[in-house]
ZARO-562426 format. One record per residue (C-alpha): residue number from 1; residue in one letter; chain; x negated, z, y. Coordinates in nm, 4 decimals, padded with zeros to 6 digits, m for minus. Each point is the difference from the previous one (the first is absolute). Layout:
 num residu chaine        x        z        y
 NUM      a      A        X        Z        Y
...
end
This chain:
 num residu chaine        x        z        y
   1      x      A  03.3810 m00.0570  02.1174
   2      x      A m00.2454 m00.2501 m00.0891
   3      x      A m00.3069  00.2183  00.1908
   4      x      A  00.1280  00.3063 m00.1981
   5      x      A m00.0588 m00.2256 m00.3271
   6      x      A m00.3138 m00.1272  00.0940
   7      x      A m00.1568  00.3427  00.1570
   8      x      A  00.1040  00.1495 m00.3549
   9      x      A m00.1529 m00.3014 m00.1797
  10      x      A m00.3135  00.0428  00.1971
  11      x      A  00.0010  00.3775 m00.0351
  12      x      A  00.0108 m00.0358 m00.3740
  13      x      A m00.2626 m00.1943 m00.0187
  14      x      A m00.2507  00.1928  00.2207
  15      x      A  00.0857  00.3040 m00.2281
  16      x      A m00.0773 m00.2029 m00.3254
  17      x      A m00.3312 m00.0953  00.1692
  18      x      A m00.0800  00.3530  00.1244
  19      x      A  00.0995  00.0931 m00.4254
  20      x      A m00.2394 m00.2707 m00.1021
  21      x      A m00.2874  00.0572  00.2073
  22      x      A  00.0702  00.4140 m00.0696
  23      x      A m00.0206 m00.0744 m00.3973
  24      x      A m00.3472 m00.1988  00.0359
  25      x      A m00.1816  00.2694  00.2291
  26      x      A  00.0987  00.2399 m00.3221
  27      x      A m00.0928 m00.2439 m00.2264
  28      x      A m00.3189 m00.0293  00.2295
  29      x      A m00.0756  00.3326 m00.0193
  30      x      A  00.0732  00.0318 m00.3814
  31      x      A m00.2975 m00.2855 m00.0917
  32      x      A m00.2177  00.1759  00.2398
  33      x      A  00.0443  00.3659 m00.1279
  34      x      A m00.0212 m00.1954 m00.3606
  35      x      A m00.3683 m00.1862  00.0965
  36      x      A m00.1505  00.3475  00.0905
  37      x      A  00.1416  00.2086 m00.2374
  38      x      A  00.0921 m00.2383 m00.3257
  39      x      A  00.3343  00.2039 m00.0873
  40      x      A  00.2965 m00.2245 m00.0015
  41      x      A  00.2643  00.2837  00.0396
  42      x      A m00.0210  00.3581  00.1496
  43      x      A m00.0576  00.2921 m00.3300
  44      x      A  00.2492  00.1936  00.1598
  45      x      A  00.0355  00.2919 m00.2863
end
């Protein structure tokens, strides 16, 4: 019972780490496309 707890515990946290670190490599990428092309948002029309 108490391994089941902590596995889930432990689980939950790797996936909120694996969210985080997913976010910033878009966020990354964002600045970068940003720097070289000085649009702040796609002109999707």
């Amino acid at each position: 019972m108490i391994a089941t707890n902590v596995a889930k515990k432990l689980m939950g946290g790797a996936a909120g780490v694996l969210g985080a670190a997913g976010a910033a490599v878009s966020h990354l990428a964002w600045y970068i496309r940003y720097q070289a092309e000085g649009t702040a948002r796609d002109e999707r029309e």
